[in-house]
N, C-alpha and C positions, 0 to 999 in steps of 0.2 A: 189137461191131457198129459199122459204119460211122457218124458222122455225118454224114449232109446236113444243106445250107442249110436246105433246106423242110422239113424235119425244126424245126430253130431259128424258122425262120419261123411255123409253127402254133402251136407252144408260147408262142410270144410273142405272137401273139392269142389264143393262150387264155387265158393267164393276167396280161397286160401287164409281164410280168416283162422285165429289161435282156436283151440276146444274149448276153453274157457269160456273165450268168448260167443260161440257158436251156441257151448250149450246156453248161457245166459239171454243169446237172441231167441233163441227157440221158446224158453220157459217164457218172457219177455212179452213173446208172439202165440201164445200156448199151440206151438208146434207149427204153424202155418209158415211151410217155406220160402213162399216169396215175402211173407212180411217181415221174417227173419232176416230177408238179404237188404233189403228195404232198411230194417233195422241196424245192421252192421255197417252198412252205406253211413244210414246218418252218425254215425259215433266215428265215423276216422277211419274203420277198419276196411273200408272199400278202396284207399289209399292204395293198397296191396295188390286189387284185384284190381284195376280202370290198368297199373303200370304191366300187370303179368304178360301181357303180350306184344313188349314192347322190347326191341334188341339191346342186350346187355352183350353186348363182345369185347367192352376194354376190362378193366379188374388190375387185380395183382396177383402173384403166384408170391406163397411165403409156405417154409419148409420150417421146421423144427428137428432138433438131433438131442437127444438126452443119453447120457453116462458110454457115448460114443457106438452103442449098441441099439437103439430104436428112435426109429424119426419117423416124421410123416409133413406128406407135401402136400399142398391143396391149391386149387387153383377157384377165384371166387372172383362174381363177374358184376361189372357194372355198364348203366348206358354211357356213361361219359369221362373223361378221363379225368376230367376234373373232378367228382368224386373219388375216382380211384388214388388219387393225392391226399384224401380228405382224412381227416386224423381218424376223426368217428369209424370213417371205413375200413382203414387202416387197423384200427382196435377190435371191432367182430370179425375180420380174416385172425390175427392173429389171436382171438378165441376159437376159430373154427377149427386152426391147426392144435391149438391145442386139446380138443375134444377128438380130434381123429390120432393123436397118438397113442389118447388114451381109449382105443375106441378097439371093438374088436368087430364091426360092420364089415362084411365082405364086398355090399354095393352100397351104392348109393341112397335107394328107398330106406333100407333098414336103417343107415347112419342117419337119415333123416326125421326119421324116428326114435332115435334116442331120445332121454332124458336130457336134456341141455345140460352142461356141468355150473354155468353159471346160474344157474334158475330149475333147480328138477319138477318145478310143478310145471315146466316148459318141453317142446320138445324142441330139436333142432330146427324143427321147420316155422315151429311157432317161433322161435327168435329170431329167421330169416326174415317172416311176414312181419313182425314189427319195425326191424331193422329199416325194412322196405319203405313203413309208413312214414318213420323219422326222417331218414332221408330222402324219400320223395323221387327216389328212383328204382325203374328196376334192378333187383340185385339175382344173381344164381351162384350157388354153392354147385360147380359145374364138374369135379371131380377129387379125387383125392387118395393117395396111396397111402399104404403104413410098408416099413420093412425092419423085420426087428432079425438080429442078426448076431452070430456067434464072435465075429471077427471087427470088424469097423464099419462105421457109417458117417460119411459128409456130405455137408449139405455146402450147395454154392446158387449164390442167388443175384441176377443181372440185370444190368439196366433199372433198379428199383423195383423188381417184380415184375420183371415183363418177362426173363425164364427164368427159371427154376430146375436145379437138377440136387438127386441126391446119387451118390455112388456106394456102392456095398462091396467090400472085400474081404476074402478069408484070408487071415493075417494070425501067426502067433506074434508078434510083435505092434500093439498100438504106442506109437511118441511122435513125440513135433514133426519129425520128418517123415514117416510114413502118413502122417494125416495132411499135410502140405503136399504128398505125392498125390494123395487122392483128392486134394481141391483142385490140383495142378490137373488131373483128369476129368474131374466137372466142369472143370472151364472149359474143357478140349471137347466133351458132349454137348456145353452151351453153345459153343461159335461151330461146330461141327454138324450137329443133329443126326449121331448115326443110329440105326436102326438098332443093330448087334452088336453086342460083347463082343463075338467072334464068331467065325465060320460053322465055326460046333453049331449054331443056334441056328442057323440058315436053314430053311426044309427043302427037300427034295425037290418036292409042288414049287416053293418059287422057283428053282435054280433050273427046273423044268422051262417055266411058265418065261423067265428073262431067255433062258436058251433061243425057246421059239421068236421073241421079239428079234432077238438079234438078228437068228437066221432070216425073217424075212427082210429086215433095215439091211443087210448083204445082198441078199439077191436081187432088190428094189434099186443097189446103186448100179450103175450102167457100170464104174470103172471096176466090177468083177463080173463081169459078163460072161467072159471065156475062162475062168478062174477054176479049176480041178476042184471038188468037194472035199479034200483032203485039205485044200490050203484056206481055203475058206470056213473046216473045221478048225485047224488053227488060229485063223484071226477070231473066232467065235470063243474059244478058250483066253485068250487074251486079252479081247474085250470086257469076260465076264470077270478075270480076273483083277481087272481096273477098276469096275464095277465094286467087287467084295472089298479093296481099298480104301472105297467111298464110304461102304453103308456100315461096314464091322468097324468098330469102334477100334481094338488091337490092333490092326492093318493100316489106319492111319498115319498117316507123316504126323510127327506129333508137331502142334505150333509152334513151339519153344523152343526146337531144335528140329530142324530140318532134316539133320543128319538120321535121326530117330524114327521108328515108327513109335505107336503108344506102347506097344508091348515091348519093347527093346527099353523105353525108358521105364517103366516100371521092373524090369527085372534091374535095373540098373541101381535103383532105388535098394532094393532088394538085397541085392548083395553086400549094397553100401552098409546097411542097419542092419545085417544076419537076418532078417527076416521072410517068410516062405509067405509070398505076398502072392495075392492074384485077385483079378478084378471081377467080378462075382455076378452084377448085377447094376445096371442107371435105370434112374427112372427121370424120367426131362418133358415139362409142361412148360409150352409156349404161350400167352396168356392170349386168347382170341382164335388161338389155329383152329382154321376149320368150319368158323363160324362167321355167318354174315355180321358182316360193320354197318353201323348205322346210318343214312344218309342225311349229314350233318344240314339242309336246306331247312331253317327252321323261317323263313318267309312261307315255305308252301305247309310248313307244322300249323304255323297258326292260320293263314287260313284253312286248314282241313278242320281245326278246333273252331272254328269261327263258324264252318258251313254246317259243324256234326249238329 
């Protein structure tokens, strides 16, 4: 029996096994697809598919910067944190980022589809599903930015990969101290996690949307009861004002100097080095946000594998 493409195609979302290997089960099985999956089973490659649905929320976030103008951050997931230590592991994240520097994918499917840069008879997904088999856990390539940029890019990485931030500035001036400025500012997006650069970026729709929050959190407290709507527009502007402090990264108290906000100290920077410096763009991956954590009870694991 003939092989198709789409023949190769399904069996490899069925079971996330390599094409290689999919097509060799298929010829293998002259086409018949459960005895293909049946087949992939028996050779190892089902390692990949038994773990796929199983929570990878710890990992490590590792960034890349090259000739101070293009980087790329990726964030890449495991179930246990004790892999995420593991050297092996450690060495296909830090392939991963280097394939997404080099990568011009705008999402995630396409980048998953690349030609692997270590193995081009591979794709990236097919070096995740091996990856998977050797180590024996589940793994996910869960996101990943590029920013290539006219001015500077640094990269600042925490806690051993648990965040990750890179910063982008338009600078006619890159040296030691303008790049120290801006680690000095990736730190301040690591322990910070602000939303915005600055208020420029804020839209309408939210400053709307927090507006309305306020006003009801106001009228709900008993001690503005009798309160004029003129003065309780006011504590609503001050409020939100406090608010933009928190989430726009510029408006911050900077950490380092209290006296400072972030934007005060980078112009500070600025002046010091002649340089017409401004902070452009953060990109900051938390490793896990967002995603359920596993529930470590591995007495009720094994007997669930006990009863399956």
């Amino acid at each position: 029996m003939a092989i198709t493409a789409s023949m190769v195609k399904e069996l490899r979302e069925l079971t996330g096994a390599g094409m290689m290997d999919c097509k060799k089960a298929l010829n293998e099985t002259n086409g018949n697809m459960e005895e293909a999956i049946e087949f992939l089973r028996k050779n190892g490659e089902a390692k990949a598919v038994k773990k796929a649905g199983r929570i990878a929320a710890e990992g490590i976030v590792m960034a890349e910067v090259r000739d101070d103008k293009t980087a790329a951050i990726v964030e890449v997931n495991s179930e246990t944190d004790f892999v995420a230590k593991n050297a092996e592991f450690q060495g296909f994240v830090k392939a991963v980022v280097n394939q997404a520097i080099g990568s011009d994918s705008k999402d995630m499917d396409s980048f998953m589809a690349e030609a692997w840069n270590e193995d081009a008879s591979k794709t990236v997904k097919d070096a995740l599903t091996e990856k998977i088999a050797v180590i024996g856990e589940n793994l996910n390539i869960r996101r990943f930015e590029k920013l290539e940029s006219d001015g500077c890019i640094v990269a600042y990485i925490h806690g051993g990969g648990r965040i990750g931030v890179l910063v982008e500035a338009d600078t006619d001036v890159v040296n030691d101290e303008v790049k120290a400025c801006l680690k000095n500012v990736a730190m301040q997006v690591a322990a910070m996690s602000p939303k915005y650069v600055s208020r420029d970026e804020v839209s309408q729709e939210f400053l709307d949307k927090e507006k309305e929050i306020l006003l009801a959190q106001a009228k709900n407290d008993p001690k503005n009861a009798n309160k004029p709507d003129n003065i309780i527009e006011k504590m609503l502007i001050g409020r939100l004002n406090k608010e933009m402090k928190e989430i726009c990264l510029l408006d911050q108290v900077y950490v380092q100097d209290g006296d400072l906000t972030v934007a005060k100290y980078v112009e500070k920077v600025a002046k010091e080095t002649g340089a017409n410096l401004t902070v452009k763009k953060f990109v900051r991956f938390e490793t896990g946000e967002g995603l359920e954590k596993k529930n470590e009870d591995f007495a009720a694991e094994v007997a669930a594998q006990m009863n399956a």
